[in-house]
C-alpha positions as CSV (number, residue, x, y, z in Angstrom):
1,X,147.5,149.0,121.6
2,X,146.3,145.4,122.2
3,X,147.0,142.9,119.8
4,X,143.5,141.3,118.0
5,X,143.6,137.9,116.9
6,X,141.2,136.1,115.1
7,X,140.4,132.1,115.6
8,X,142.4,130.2,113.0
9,X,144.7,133.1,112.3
10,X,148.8,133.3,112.3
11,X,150.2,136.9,112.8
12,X,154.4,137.3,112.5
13,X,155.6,138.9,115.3
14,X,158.5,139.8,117.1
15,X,158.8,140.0,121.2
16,X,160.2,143.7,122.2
17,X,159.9,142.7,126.3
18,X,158.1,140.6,129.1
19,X,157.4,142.0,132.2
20,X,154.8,141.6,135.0
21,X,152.3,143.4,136.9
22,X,149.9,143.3,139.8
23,X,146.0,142.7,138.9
24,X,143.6,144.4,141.1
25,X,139.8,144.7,140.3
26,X,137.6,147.7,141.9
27,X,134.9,146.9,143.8
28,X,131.6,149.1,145.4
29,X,131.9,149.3,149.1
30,X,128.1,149.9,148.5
31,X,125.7,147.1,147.8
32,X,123.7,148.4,144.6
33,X,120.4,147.8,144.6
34,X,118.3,145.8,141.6
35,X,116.5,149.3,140.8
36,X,119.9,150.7,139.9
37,X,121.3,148.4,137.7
38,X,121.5,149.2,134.0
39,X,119.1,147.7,131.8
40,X,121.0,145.4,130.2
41,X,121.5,143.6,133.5
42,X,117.7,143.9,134.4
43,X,116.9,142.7,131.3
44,X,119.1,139.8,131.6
45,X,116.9,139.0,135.2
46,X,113.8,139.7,133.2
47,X,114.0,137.6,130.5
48,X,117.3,135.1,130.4
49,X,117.6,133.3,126.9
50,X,119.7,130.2,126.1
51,X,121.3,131.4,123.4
52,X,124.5,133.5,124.0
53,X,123.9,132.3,127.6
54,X,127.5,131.4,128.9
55,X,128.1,135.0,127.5
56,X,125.7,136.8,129.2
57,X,125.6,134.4,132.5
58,X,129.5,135.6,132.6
59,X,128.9,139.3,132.1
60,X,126.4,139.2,134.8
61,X,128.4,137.5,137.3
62,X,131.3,140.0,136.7
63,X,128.9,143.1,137.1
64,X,127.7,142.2,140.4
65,X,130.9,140.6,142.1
66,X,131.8,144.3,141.1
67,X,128.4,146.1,142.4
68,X,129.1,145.0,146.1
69,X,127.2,142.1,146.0
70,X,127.9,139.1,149.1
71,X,128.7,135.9,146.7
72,X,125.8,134.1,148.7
73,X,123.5,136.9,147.9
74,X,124.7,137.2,144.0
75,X,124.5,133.9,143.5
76,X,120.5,133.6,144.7
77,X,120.2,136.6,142.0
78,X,122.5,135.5,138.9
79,X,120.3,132.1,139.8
80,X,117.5,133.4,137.9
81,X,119.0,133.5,134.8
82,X,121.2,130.3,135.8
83,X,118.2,128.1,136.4
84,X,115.7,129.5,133.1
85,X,119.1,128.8,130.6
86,X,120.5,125.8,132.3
87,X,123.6,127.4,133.5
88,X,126.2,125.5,135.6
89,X,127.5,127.4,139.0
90,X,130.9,126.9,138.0
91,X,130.6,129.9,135.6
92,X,129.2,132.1,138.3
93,X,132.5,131.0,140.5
94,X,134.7,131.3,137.8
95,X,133.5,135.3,136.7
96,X,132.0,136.9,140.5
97,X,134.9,139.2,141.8
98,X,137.0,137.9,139.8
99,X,137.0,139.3,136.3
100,X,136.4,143.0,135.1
101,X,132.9,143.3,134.0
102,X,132.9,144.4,130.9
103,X,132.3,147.9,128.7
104,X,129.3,149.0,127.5
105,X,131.3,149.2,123.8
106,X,131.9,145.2,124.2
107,X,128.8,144.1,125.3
108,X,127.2,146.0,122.3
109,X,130.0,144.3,120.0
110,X,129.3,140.7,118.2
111,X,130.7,137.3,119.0
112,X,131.5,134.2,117.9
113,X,130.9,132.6,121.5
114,X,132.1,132.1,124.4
115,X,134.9,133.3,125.7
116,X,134.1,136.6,123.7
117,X,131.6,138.7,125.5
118,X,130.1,140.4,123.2
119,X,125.7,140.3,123.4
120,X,124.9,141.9,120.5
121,X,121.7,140.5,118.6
122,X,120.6,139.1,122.3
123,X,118.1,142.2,123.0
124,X,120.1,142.6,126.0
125,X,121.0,145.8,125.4
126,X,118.4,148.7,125.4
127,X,120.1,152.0,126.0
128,X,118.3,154.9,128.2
129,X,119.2,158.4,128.7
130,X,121.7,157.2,131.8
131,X,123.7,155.3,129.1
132,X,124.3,157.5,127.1
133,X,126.5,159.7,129.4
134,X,128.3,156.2,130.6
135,X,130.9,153.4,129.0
136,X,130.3,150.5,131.9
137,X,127.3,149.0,133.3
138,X,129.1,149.0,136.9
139,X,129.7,152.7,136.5
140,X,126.3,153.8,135.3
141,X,124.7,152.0,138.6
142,X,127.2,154.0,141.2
143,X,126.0,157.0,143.0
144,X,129.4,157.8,144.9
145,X,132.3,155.9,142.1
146,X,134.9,156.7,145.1
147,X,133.4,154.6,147.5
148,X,135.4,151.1,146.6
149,X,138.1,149.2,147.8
150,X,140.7,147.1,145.6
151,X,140.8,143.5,145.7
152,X,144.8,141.9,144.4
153,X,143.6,138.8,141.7
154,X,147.0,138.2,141.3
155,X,150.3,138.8,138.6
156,X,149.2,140.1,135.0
157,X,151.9,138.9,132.6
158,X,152.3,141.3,129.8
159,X,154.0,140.6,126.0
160,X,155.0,144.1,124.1
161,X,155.5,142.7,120.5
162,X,156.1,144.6,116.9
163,X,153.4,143.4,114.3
164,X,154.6,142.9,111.6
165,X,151.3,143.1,109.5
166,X,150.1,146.2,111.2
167,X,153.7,147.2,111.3
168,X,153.0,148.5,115.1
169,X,154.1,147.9,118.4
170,X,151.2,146.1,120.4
171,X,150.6,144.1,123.7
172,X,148.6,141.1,124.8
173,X,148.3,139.3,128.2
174,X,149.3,135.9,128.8
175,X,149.4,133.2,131.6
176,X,152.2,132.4,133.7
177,X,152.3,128.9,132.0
178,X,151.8,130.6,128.6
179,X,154.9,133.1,129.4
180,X,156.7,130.5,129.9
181,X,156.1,128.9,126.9
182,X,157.2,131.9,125.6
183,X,160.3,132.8,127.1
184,X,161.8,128.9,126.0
185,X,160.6,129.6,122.2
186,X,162.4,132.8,122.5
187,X,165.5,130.9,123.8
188,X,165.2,128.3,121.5
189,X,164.4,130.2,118.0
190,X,167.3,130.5,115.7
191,X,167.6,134.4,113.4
192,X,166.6,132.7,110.7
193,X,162.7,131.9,112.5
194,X,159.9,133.8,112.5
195,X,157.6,133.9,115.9
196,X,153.7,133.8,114.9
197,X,151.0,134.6,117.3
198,X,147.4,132.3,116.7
199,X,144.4,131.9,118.5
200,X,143.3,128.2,118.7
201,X,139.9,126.1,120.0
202,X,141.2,123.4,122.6
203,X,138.7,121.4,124.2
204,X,136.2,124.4,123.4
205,X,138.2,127.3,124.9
206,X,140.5,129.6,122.9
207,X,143.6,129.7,123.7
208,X,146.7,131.8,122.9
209,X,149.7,130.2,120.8
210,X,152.9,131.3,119.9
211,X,154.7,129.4,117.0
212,X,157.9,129.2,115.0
213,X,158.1,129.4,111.3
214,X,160.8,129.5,108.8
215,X,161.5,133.0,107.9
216,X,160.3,133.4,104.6
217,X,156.9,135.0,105.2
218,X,158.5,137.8,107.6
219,X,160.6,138.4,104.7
220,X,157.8,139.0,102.5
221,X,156.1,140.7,104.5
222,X,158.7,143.2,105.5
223,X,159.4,143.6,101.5
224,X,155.6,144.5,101.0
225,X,155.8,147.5,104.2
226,X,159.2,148.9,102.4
């Protein structure tokens, strides 16, 4: 179960393993045509709006560096909602082939901004019959899901920790620099420290933190489980 963290937020935890994987993201062999897309991505062409538009300028890159798109050819497209929202290219760079475009169940879900890519409340999303039998735009505009290749984006570092609110083990991915981080606190923290996991703003992006405390609060909080 992934571990959820909230902006601002400081959840006690304690780190069961580190370990590291191989990234890969699936990609149609087949170019899909505009007619096939899902309507949330046509509606996105259709009508772009400024607000939520990092969001949905993101979502849309990710859906067609996955739909088989050339990048010269996706970026023409993903240029008319770029140019109608004031967009920079970087985001398209920064999202085509190389992040998962995301579920149907997160585009529907609400945000607090970017990052997060939730479009809920941008109109985006008008469900037909089609997606109702399917849980990712990429999936509901293939006609043969087997014809795709695998592109490597590099390691996936993974932390397995115990919650010690939820009182559950969960997981959470983290950089290489970030693991690093983590592996030093871990060498560093003496038995009588508590490790806290918090989600923090810096220089507009959120970014994962892992902090050391004095004990006290994991003690409470282990005397309010038992």
């Amino acid at each position: 179960m992934r571990l959820k963290l909230r902006e601002g937020s400081e959840v006690p935890v304690s780190v069961i393993s580190i370990d590291s994987r191989e990234r890969y993201l699936w990609i149609s062999m087949e170019r899909i045509p505009e007619d096939r897309f899902p309507p949330c991505m046509r509606n996105m062409l259709l009508r772009p709006s400024e607000e939520g538009s990092n969001r949905a300028g993101a979502v849309l890159a990710s859906f067609l560096g996955q739909a088989g798109w050339r990048e010269s050819d996706a970026l023409v497209l993903w240029k008319r909602f770029a140019e109608r929202t004031g967009l920079n290219e970087s985001l398209f760079r920064k999202w085509f082939a190389r992040m998962h475009c995301p579920s149907c169940r997160t585009i529907k879900s609400e945000a607090r901004g970017y990052p997060d890519l939730g479009l809920h409340g941008l109109s985006y999303c008008e469900p037909d019959g089609r997606c109702r039998e399917i849980s990712w735009p990429v999936g509901y505009a293939l006609e043969h899901p087997e014809w795709g290749w695998l592109k490597p984006l590099g390691r996936k570092n993974r932390v397995r920790v115990y919650n010690w609110i939820t009182a559950r083990e969960e997981e959470l991915e983290v950089s290489d620099g970030l693991r690093a981080e983590i592996e030093e606190i871990l060498a560093e923290a003496g038995s009588e420290q508590q490790i806290f996991v918090t989600k923090t703003r810096e220089n507009g992006k959120l970014r994962i933190r892992f902090l050391v405390r004095d004990s006290e609060l994991r003690k409470s909080v282990l005397s309010d489980l038992l």
